[in-house]
C-alpha positions as CSV (number, residue, x, y, z in Angstrom):
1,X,20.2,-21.5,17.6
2,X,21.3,-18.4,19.5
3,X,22.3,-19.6,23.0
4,X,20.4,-16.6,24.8
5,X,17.5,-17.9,23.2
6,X,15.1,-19.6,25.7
7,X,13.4,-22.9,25.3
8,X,10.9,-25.0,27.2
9,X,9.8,-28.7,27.1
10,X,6.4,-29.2,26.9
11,X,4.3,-32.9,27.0
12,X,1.5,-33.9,24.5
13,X,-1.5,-32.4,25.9
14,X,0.3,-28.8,25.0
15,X,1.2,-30.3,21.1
16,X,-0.2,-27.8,18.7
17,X,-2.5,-28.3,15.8
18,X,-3.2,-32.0,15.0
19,X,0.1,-33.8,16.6
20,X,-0.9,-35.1,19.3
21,X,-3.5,-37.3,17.4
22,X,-0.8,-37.9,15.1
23,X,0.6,-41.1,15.1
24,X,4.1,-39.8,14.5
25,X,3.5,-38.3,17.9
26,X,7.0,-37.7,19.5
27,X,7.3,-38.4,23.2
28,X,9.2,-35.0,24.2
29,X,9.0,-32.0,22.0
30,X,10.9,-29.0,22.5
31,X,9.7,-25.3,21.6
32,X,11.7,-21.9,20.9
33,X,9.3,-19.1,21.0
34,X,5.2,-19.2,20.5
35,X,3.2,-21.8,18.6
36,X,0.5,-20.1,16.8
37,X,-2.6,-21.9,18.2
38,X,-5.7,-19.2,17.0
39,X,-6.5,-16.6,15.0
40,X,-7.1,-13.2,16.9
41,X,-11.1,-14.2,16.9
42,X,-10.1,-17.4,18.0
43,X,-10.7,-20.1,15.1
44,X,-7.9,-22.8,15.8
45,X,-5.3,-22.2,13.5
46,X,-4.5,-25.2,10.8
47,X,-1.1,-26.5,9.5
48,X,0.1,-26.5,6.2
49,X,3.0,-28.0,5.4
50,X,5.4,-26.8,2.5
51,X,8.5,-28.2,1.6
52,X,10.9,-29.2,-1.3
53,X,14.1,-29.5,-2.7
54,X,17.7,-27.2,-1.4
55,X,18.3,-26.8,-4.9
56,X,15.0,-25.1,-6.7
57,X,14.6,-23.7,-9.6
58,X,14.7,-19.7,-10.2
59,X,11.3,-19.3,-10.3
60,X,10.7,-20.9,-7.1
61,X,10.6,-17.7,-4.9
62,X,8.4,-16.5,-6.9
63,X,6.0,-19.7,-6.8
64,X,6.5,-19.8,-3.0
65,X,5.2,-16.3,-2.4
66,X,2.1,-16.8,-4.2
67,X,0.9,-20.5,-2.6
68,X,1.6,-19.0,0.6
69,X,-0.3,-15.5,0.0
70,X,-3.2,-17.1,-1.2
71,X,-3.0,-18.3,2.4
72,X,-3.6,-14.7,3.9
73,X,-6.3,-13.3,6.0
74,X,-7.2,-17.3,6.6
75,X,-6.6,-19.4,9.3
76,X,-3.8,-21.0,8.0
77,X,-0.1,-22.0,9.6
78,X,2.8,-22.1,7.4
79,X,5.0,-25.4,8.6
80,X,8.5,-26.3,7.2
81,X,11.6,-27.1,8.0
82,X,14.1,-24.3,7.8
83,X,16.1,-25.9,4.8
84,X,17.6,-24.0,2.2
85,X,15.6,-23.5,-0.8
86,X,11.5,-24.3,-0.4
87,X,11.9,-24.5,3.2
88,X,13.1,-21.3,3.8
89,X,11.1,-19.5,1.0
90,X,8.5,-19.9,2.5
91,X,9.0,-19.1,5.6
92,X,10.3,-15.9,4.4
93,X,6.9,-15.5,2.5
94,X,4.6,-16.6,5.2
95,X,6.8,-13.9,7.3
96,X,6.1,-11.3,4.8
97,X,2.4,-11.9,4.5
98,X,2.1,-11.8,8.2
99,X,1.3,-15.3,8.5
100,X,2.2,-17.3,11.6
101,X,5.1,-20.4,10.6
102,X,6.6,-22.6,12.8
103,X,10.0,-24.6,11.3
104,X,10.6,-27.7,12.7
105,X,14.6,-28.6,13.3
106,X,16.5,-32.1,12.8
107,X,18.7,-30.9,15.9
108,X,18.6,-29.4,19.1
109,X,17.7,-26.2,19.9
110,X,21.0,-25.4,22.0
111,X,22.9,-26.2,18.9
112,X,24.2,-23.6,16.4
113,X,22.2,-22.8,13.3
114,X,24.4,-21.2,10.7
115,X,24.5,-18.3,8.1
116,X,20.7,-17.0,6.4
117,X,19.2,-20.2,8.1
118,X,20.1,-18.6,11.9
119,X,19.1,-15.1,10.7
120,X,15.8,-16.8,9.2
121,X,15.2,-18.6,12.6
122,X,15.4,-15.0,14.3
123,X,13.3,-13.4,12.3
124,X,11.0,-16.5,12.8
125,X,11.2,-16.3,16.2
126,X,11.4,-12.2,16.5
127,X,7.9,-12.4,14.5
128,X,6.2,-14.3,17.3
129,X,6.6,-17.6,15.3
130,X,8.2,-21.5,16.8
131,X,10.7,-23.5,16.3
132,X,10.5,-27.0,17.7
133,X,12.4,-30.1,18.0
134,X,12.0,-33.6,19.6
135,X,15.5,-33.9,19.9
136,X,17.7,-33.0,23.0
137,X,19.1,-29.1,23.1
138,X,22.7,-30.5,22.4
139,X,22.0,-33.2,19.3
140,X,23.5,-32.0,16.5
141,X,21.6,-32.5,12.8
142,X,22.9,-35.9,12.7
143,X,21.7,-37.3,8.9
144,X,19.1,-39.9,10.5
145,X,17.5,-37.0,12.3
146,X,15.4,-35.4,9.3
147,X,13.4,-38.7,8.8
148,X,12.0,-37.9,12.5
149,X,11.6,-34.2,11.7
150,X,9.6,-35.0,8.4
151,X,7.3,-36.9,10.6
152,X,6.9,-34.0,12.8
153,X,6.7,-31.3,9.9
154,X,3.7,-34.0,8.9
155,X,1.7,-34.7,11.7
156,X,1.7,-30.5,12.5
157,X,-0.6,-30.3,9.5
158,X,-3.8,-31.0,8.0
159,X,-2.4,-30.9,4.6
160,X,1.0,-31.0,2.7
161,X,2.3,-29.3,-0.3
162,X,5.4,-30.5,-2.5
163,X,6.5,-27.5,-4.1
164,X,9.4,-28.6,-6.0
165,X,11.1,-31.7,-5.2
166,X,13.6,-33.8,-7.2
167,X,12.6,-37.3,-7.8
168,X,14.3,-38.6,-4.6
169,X,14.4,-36.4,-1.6
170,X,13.3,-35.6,1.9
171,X,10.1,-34.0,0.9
172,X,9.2,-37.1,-0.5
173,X,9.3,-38.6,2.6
174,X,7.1,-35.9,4.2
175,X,4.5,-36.8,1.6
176,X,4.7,-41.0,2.1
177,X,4.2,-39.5,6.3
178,X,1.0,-37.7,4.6
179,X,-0.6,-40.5,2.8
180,X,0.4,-42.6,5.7
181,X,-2.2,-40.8,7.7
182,X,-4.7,-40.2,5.5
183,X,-4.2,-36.6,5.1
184,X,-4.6,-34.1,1.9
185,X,-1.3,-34.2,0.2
186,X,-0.7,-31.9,-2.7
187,X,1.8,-31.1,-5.5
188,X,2.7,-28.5,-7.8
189,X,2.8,-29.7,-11.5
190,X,6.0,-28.9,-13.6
191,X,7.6,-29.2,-16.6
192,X,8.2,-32.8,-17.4
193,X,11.8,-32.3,-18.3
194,X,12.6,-30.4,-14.8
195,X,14.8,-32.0,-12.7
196,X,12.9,-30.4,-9.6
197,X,9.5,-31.1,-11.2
198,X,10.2,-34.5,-10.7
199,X,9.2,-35.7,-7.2
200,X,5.3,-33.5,-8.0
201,X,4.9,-34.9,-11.1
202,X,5.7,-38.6,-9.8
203,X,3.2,-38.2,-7.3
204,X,0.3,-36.6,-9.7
205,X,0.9,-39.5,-12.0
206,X,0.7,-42.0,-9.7
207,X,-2.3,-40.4,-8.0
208,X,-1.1,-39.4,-4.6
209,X,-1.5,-36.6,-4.9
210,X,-3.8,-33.3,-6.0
211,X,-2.2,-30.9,-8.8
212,X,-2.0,-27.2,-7.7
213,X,-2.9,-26.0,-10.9
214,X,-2.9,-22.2,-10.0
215,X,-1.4,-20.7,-7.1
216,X,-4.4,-18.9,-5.8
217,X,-5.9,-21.8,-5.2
218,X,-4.2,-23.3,-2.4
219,X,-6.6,-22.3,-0.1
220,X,-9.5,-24.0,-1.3
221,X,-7.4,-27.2,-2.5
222,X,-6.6,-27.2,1.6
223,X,-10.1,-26.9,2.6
224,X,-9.5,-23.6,5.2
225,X,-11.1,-20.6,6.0
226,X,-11.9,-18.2,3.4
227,X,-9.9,-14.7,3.9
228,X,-12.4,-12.0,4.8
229,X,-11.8,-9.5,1.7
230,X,-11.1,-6.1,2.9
231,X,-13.8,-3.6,1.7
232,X,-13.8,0.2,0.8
233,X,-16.3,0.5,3.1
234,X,-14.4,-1.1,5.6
235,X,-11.5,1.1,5.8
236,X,-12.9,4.1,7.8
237,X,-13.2,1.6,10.6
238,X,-9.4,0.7,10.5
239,X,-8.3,4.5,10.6
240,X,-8.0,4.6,7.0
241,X,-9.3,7.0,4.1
242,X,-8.4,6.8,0.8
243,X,-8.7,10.0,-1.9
244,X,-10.7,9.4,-4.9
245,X,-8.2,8.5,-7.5
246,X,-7.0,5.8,-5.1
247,X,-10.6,4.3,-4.3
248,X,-10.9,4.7,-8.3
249,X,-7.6,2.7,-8.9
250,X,-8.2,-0.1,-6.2
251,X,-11.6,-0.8,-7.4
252,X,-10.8,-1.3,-11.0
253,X,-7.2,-3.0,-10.5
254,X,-8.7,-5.3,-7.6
255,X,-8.0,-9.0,-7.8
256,X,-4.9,-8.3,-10.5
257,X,-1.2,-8.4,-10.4
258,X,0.0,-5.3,-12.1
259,X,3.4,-3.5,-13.2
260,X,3.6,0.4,-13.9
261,X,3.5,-0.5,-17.7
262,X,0.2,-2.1,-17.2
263,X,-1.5,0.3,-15.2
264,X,-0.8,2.8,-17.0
265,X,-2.3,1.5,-20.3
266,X,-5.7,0.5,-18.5
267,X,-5.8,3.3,-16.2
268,X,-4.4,6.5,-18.2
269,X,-2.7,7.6,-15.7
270,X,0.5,9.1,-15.5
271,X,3.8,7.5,-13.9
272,X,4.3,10.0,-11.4
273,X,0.4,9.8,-10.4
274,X,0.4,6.0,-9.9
275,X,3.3,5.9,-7.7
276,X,1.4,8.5,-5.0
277,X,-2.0,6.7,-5.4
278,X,0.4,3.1,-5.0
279,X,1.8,4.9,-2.0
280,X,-1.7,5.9,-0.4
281,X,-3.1,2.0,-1.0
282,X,0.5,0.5,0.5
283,X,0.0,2.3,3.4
284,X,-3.8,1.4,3.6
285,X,-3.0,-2.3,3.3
286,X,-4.5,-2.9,-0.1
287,X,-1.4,-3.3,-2.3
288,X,1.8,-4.4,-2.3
289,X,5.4,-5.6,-3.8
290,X,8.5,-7.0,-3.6
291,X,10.6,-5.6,-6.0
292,X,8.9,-2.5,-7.1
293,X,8.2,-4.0,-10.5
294,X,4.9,-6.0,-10.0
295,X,2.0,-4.5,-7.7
296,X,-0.2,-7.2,-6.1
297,X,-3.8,-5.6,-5.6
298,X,-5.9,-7.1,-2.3
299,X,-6.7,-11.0,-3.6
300,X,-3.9,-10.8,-6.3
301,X,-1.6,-13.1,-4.7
């Protein structure tokens, strides 16, 4: 981590969420930044872990953005731990949707985090979010440390998804520190023939675990809040007004995930007319994208 980046040790009775009735309670845990503890109303916030393999598929950034934005407007925390591939994807979506996350090292917090990982961390960090560790600020990510850190990523949460996973793996481990504990541990079904469908589908055959059938559902499978649905009517108390063609657009598009193509077709609208009226509604909060192609209208995610 970035050496002029302050730390502080804090003892149990500060441990957010549910770790410190956790039984993988760690004695000492350190903490880089702010752990999300309530929403702005103040409902306590609740964990949700996601994790999976380094080596996903090419679909999985996709996948990652839509379990964790079905998880916005709630009171949900995205947990991880700052890995390449799941980890960080959705920590980079939970960013994006403007959800609090909280990535949980298997080193110190003194000690150097390299390339997109450290950038990640800052942005983390930068966006009000934690980092932790129960490991001293020198340790380096010695291979023994991730077992503790699974535990840790674990206990955070109320729930645990396995996004993709080979059929061996750390996030494997996170979800045997799940079951341990009772807890609601969940896995996205693949195809049976994918090498990173095979730690989910192990543990939905087994029984372990609950099937994420649809992304979208996450948030009911995880037993949260419900996201309060932003209205029409809403908007002029948020400083927002809309033109007609733009209320006209949200309210028949709402709920859908749209391209250009598509819109165009239902809507009869004209290219250069959707893109202002996509503007307006960006800027209003009710839509958005990620590469321009695809247009995600409020509860599309």
């Amino acid at each position: 981590m970035d050496k002029d980046r302050k730390y502080t040790e804090i003892g149990t009775s500060e441990y957010p969420l549910s770790l410190a009735q956790s039984k993988f309670c760690p004695k000492q845990l350190y903490v880089a930044g702010c752990i999300p503890r309530t929403t702005d109303d103040g409902t306590p916030l609740v964990g949700i872990a996601m994790v999976g393999t380094r080596r996903p598929s090419d679909s999985a950034r996709e996948l990652c953005r839509r379990l964790v934005f079905s998880l916005k407007g709630t009171n949900a925390v995205v947990v991880s731990g700052l890995a390449q591939g799941i980890d960080s994807l959705c920590h980079e979506a939970a960013l994006d949707a403007g959800i609090p996350t909280i990535a949980v090292l298997a080193q110190g917090l003194s000690t150097y985090v390299q390339g997109s990982r450290g950038e990640l961390l800052g942005h983390i960090l930068d966006a009000g979010g934690a980092v932790v560790s129960q490991f001293e600020p020198d340790t380096p990510a010695y291979k023994g440390n991730f077992i503790a850190r699974n535990k840790i990523i674990s206990g955070l949460c109320q729930a645990t998804v396995i996004v993709q996973s080979k059929k061996t793996g750390g996030a494997l481990l996170t979800a045997d520190f799940c079951i341990e504990e009772s807890k609601t541990l969940l896995a996205v079904p693949g195809n049976f023939d994918s090498e990173v469908a095979a730690g989910p589908n192990a543990l939905l055959d087994s029984g372990k675990a609950k099937p994420v059938f649809i992304p979208e559902s996450l948030r009911k499978l995880v037993g949260i809040q419900e996201p309060q649905a932003l209205s029409l009517q809403d908007l002029p108390a948020t400083g927002c007004s809309l033109s007609e063609p733009a209320r006209e657009l949200f309210a028949q598009m709402r709920g859908f995930r749209k391209t250009i193509d598509d819109m165009e077709r239902d809507s009869g609208l004209k290219t250069a007319e959707l893109l202002a009226i996509l503007t307006e509604l960006e800027i209003a909060g009710l839509v958005s994208t990620q590469d321009n192609f695809r247009f995600y209208f409020d509860g599309a995610f």
